[in-house]
The first five atom37 places (N, CA, C, CB, O) and aatype in JSON, in Angstrom:
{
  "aatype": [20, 20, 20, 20, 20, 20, 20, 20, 20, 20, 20, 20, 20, 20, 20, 20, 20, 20, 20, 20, 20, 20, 20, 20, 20, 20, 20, 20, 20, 20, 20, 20, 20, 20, 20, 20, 20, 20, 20, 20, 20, 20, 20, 20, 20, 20, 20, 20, 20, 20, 20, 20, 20, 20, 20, 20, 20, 20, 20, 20, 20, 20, 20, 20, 20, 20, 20, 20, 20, 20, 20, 20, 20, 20, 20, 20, 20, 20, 20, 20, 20, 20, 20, 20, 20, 20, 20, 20, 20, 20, 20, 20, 20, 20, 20, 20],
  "atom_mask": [
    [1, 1, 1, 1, 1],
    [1, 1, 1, 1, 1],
    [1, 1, 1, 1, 1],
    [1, 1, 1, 1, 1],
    [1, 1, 1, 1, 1],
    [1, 1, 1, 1, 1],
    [1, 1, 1, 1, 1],
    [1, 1, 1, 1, 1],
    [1, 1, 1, 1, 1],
    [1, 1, 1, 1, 1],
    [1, 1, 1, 1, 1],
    [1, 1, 1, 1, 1],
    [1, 1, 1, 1, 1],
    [1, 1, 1, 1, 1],
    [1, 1, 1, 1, 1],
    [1, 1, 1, 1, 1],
    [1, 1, 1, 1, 1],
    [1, 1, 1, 1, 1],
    [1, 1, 1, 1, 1],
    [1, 1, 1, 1, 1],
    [1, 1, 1, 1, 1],
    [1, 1, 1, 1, 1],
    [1, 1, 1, 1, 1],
    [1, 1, 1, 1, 1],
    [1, 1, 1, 1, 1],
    [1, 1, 1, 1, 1],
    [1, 1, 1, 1, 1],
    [1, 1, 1, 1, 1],
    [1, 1, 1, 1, 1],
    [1, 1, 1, 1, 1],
    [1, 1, 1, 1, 1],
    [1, 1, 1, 1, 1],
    [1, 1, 1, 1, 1],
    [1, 1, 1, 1, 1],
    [1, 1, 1, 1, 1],
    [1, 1, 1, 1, 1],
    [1, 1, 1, 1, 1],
    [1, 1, 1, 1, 1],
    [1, 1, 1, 1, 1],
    [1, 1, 1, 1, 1],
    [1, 1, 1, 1, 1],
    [1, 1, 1, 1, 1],
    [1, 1, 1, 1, 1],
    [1, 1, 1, 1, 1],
    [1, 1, 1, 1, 1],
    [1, 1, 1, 1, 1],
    [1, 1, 1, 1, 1],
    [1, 1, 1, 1, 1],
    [1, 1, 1, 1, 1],
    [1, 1, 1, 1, 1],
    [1, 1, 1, 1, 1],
    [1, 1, 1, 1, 1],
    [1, 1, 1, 1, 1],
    [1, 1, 1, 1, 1],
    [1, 1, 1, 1, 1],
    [1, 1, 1, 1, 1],
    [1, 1, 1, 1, 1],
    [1, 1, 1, 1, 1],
    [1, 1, 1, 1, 1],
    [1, 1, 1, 1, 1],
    [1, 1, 1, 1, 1],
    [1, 1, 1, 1, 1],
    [1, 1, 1, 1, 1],
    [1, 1, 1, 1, 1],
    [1, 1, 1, 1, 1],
    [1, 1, 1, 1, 1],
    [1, 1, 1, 1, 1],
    [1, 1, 1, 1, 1],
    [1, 1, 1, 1, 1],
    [1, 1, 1, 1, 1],
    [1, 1, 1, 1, 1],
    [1, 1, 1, 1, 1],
    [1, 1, 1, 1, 1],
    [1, 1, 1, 1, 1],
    [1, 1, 1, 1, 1],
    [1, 1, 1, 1, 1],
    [1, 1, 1, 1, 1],
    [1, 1, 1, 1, 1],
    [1, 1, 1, 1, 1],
    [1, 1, 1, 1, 1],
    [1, 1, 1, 1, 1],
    [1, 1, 1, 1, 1],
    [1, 1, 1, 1, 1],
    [1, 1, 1, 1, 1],
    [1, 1, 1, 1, 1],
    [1, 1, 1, 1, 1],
    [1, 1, 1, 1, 1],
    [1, 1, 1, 1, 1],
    [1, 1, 1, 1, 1],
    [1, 1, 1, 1, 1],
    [1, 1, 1, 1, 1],
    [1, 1, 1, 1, 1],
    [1, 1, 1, 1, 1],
    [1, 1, 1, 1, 1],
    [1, 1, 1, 1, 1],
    [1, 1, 1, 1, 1]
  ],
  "atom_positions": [
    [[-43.47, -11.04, 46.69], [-42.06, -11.12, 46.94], [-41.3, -11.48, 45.67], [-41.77, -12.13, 48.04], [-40.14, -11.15, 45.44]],
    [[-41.98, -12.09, 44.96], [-41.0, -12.7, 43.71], [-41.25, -11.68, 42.78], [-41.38, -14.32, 43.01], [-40.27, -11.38, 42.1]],
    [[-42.17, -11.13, 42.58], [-42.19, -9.84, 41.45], [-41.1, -8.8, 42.19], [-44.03, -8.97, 41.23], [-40.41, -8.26, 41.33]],
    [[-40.83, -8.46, 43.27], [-40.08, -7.89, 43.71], [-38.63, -7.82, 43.63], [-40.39, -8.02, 44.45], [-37.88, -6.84, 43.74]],
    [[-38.3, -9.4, 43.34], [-37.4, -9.71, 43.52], [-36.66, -9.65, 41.77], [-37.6, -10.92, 44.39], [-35.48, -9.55, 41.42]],
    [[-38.13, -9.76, 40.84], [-37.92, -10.09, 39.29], [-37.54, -8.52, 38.68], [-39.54, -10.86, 38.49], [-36.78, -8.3, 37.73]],
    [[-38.3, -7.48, 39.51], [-38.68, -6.29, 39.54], [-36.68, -5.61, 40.11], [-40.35, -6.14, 40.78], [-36.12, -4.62, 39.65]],
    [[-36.37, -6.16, 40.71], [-34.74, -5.19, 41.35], [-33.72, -5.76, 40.39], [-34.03, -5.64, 43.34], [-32.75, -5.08, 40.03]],
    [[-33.96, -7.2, 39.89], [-33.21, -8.0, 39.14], [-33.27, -6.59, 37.47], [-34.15, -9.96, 39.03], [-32.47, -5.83, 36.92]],
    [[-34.63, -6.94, 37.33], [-35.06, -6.25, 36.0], [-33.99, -5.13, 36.06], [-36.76, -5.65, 35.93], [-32.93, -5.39, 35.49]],
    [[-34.1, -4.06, 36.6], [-33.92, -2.99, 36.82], [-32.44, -2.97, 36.93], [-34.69, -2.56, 37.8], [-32.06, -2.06, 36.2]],
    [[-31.54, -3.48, 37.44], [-29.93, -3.68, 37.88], [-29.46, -3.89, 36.34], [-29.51, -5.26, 39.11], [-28.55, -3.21, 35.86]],
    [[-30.14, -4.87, 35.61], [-29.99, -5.21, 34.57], [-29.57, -4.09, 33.41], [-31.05, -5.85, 34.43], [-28.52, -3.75, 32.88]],
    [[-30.85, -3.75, 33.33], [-31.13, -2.28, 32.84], [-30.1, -1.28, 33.03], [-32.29, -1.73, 33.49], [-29.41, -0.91, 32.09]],
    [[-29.98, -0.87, 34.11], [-29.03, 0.28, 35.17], [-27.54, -0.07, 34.43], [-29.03, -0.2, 37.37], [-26.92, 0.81, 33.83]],
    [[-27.06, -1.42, 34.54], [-25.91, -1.58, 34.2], [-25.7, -1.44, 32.4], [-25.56, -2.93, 34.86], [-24.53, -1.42, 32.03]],
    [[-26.72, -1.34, 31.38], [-26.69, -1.67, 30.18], [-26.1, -0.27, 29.45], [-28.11, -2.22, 29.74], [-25.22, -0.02, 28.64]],
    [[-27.44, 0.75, 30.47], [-27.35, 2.06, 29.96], [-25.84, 3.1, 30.15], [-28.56, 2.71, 30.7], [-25.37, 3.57, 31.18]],
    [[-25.42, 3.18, 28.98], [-24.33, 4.0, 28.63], [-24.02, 5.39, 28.41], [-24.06, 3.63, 27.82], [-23.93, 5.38, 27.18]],
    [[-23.76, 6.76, 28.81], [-23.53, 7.86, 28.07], [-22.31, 8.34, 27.78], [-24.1, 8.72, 28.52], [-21.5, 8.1, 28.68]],
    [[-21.83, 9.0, 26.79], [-20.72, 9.48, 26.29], [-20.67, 10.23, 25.74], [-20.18, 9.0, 25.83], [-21.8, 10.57, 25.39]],
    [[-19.74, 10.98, 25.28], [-19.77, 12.2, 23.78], [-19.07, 11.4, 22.87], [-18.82, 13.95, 23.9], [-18.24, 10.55, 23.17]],
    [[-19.52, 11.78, 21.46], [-18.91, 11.66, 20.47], [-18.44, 12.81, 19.66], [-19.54, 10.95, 19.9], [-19.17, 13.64, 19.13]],
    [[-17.05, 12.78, 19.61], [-16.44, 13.89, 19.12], [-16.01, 13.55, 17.7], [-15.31, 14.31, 20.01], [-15.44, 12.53, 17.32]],
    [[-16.37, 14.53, 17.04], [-15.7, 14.21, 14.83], [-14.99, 14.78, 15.15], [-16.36, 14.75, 13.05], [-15.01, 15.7, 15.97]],
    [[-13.72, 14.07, 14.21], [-12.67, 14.86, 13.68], [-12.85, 15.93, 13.1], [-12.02, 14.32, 12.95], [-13.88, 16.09, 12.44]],
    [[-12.07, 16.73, 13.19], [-12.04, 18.14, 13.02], [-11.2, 18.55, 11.66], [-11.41, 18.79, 14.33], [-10.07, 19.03, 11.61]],
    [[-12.24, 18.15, 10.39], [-11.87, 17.78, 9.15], [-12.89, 18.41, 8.26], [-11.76, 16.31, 9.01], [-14.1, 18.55, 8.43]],
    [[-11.99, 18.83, 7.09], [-12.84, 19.53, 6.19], [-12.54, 18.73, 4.57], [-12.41, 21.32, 6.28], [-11.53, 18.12, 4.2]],
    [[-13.72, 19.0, 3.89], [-13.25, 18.56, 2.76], [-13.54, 19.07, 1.62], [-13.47, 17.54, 2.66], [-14.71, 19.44, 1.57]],
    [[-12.68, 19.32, 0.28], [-12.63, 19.88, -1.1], [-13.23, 18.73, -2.49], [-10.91, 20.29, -1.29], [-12.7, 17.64, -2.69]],
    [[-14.3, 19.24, -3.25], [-14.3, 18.06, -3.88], [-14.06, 19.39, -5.34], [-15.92, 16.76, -3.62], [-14.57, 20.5, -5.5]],
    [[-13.13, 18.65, -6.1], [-13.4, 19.48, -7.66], [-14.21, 18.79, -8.51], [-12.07, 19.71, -8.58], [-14.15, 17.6, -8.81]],
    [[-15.08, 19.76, -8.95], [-15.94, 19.59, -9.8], [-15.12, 20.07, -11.46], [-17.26, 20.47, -9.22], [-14.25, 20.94, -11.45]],
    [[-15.54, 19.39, -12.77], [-15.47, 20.46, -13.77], [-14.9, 19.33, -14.53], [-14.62, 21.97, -13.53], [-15.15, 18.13, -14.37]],
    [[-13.81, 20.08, -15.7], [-12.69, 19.61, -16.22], [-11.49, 19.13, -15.68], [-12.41, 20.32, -16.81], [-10.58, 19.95, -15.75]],
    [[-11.19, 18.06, -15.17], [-9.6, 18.1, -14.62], [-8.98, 17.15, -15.3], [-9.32, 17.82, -13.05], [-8.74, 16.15, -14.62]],
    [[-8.68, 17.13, -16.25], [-7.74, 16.87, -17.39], [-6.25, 17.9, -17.22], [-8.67, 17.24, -18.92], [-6.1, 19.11, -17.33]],
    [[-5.48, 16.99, -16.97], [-4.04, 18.01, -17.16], [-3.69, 18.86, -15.94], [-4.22, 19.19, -18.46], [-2.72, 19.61, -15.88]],
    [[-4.84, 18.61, -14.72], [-4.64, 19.3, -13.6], [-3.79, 19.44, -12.84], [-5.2, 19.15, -13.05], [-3.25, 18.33, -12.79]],
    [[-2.96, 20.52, -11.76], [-2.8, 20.18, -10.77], [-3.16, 21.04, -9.6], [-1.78, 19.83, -10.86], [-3.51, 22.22, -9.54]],
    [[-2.98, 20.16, -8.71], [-3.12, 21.53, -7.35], [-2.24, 21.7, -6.39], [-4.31, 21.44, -6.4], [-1.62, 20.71, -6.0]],
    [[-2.04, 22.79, -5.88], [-1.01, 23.21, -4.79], [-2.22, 24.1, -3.52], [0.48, 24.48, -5.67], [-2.82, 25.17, -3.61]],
    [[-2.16, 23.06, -2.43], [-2.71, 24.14, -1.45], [-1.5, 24.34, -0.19], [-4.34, 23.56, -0.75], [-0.85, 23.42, 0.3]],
    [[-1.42, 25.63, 0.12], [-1.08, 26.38, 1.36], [0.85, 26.01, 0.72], [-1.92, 25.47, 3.32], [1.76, 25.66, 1.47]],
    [[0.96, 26.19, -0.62], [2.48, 26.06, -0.67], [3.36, 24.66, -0.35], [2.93, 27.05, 0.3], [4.53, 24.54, 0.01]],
    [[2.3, 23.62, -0.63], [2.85, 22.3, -0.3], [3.03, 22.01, -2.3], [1.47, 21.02, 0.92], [2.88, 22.58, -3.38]],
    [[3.37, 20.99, -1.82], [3.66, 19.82, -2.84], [2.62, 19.72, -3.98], [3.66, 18.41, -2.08], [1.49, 19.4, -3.62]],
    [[2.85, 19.97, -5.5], [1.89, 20.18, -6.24], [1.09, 17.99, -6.56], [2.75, 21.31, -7.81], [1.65, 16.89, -6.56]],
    [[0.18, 18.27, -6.7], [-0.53, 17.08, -6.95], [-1.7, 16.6, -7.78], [-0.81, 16.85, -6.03], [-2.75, 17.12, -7.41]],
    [[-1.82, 15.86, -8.68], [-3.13, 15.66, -9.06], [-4.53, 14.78, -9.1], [-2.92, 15.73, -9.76], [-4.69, 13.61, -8.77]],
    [[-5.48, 15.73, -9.6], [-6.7, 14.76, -9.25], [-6.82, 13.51, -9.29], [-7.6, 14.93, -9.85], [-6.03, 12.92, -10.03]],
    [[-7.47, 13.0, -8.78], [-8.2, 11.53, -8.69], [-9.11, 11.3, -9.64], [-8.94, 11.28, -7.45], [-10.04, 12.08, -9.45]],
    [[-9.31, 10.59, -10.61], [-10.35, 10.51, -11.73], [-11.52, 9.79, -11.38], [-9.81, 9.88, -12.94], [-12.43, 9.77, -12.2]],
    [[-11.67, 9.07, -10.06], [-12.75, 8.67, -9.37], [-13.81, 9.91, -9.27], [-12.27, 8.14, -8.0], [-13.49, 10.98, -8.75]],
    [[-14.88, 9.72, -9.72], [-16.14, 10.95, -9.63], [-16.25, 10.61, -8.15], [-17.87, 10.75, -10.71], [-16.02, 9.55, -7.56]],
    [[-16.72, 11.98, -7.65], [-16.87, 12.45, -6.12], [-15.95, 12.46, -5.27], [-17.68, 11.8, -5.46], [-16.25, 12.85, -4.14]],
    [[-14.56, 12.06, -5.55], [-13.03, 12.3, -4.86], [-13.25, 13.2, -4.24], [-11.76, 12.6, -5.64], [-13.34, 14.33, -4.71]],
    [[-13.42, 12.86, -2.88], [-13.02, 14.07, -1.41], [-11.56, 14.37, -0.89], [-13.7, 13.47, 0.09], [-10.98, 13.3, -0.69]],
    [[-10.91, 15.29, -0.64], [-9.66, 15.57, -0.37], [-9.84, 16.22, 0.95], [-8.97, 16.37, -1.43], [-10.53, 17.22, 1.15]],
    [[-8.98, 15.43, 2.05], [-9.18, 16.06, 3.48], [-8.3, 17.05, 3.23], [-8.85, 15.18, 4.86], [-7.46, 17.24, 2.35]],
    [[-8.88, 18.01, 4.77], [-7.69, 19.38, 4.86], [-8.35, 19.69, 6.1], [-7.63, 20.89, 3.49], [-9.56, 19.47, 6.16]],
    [[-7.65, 20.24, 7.28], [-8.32, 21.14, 8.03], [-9.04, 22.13, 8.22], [-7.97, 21.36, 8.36], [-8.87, 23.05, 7.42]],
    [[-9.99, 22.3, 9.18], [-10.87, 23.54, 8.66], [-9.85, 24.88, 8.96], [-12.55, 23.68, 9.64], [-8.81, 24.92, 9.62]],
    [[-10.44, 25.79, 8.34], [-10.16, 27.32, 8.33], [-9.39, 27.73, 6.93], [-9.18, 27.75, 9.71], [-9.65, 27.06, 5.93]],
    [[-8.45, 28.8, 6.85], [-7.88, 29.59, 5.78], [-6.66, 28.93, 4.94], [-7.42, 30.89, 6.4], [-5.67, 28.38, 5.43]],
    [[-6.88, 29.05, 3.98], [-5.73, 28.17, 2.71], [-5.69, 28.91, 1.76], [-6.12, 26.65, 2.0], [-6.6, 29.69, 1.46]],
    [[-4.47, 28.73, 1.07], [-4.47, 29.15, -0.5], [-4.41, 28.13, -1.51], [-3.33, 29.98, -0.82], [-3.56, 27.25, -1.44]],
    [[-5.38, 28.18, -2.61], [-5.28, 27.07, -3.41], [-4.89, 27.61, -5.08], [-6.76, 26.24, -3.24], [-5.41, 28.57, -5.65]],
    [[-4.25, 27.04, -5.41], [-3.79, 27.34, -6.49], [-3.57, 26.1, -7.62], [-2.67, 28.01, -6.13], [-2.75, 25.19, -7.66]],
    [[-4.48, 26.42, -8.33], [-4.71, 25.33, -9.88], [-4.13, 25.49, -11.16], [-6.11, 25.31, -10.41], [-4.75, 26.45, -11.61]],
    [[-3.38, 25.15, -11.96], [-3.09, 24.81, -12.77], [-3.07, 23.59, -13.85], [-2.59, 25.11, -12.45], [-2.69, 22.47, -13.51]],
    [[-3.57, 23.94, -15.36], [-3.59, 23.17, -16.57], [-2.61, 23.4, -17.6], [-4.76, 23.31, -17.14], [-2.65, 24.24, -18.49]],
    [[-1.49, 22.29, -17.28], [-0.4, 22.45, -18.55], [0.57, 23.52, -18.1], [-1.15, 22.96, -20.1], [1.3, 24.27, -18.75]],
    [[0.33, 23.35, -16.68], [1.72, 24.68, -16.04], [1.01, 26.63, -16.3], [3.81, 24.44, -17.67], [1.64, 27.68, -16.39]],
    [[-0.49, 26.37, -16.33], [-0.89, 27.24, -16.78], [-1.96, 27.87, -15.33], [-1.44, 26.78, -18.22], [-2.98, 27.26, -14.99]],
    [[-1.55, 28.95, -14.73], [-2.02, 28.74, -13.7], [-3.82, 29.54, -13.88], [-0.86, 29.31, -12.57], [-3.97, 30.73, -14.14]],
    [[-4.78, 28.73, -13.69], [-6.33, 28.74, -13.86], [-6.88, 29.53, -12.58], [-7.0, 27.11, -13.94], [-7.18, 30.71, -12.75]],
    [[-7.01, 29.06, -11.51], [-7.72, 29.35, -10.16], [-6.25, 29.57, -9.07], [-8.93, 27.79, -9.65], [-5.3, 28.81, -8.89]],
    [[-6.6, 31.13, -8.39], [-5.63, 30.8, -7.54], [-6.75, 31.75, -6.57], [-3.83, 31.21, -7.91], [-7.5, 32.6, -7.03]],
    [[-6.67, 31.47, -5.54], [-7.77, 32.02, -4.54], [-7.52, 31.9, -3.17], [-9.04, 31.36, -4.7], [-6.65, 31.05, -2.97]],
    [[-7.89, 32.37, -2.29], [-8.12, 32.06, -0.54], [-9.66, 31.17, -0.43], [-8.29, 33.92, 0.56], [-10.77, 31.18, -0.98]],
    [[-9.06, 30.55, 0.45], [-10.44, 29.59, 1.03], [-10.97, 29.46, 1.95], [-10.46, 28.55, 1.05], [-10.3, 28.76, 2.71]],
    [[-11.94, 29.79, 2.4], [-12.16, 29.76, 4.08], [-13.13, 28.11, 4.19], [-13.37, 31.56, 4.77], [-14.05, 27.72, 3.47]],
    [[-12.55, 27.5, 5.23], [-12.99, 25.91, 4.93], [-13.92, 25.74, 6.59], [-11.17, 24.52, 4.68], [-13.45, 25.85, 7.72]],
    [[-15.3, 25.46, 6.2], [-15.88, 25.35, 7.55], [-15.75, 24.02, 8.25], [-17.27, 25.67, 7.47], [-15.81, 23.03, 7.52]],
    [[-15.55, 23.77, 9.87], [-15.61, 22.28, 10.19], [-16.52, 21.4, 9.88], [-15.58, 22.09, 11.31], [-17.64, 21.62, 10.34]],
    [[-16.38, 20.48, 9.25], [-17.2, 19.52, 8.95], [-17.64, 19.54, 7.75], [-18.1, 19.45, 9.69], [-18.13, 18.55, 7.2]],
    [[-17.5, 20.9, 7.09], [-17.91, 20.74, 5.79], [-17.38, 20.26, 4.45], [-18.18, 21.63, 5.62], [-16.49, 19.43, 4.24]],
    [[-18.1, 20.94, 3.62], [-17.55, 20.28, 1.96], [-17.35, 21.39, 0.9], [-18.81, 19.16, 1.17], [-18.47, 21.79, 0.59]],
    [[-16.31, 22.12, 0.14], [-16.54, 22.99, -0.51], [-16.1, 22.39, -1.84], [-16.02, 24.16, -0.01], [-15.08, 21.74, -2.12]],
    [[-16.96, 22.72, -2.47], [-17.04, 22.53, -4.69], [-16.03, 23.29, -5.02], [-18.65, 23.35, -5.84], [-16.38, 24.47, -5.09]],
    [[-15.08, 23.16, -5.22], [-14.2, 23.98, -6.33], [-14.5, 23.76, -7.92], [-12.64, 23.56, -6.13], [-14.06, 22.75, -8.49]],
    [[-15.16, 24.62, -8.51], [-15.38, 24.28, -10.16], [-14.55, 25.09, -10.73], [-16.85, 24.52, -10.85], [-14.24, 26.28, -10.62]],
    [[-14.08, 23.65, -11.77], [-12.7, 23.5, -12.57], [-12.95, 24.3, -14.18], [-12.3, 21.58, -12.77], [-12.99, 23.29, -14.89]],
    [[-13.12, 25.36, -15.04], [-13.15, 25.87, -15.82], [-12.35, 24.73, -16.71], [-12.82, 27.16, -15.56], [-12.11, 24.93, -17.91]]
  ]
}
């Protein structure tokens, strides 16, 4: 009777601990430039021009899918391209 009793206890215990859920990521993509970026700047999708971060490995969020990115050194325009950006991922832009 008392293992029985240690045995429904055990178990309720248990029953109540166990949790399930989803975990959903943000739905975020990210650009890291690689290269030279001295004198840089960047403009994506026609926003606001801006420049790098001199921290090595600087990630820059953006949403996933299609962008235009456009780089310039000294008002000199270097890289101008389409981007296709996958969810969750990371794409290298190397800086000439």
């Amino acid at each position: 009777m008392k293992t029985t009793i240690i045995s429904i206890v055990f178990l309720l215990f248990v029953g109540c601990a166990y949790n399930t859920g989803t975990v959903q990521r943000a739905e975020n993509s990210y650009l890291q430039f690689l290269g030279n970026t001295e004198g840089i700047s960047v403009i994506i999708d026609e926003n606001d021009a801006f420049g790098l971060s001199t921290a090595k490995d600087a990630l820059y969020q953006l949403n996933h899918g299609k962008h235009t990115l456009k780089i310039y050194r000294n008002n000199n325009l270097i890289i101008d391209r389409v981007i296709f950006l996958e969810d969750h991922g990371t794409m290298e832009i190397i800086i000439p």
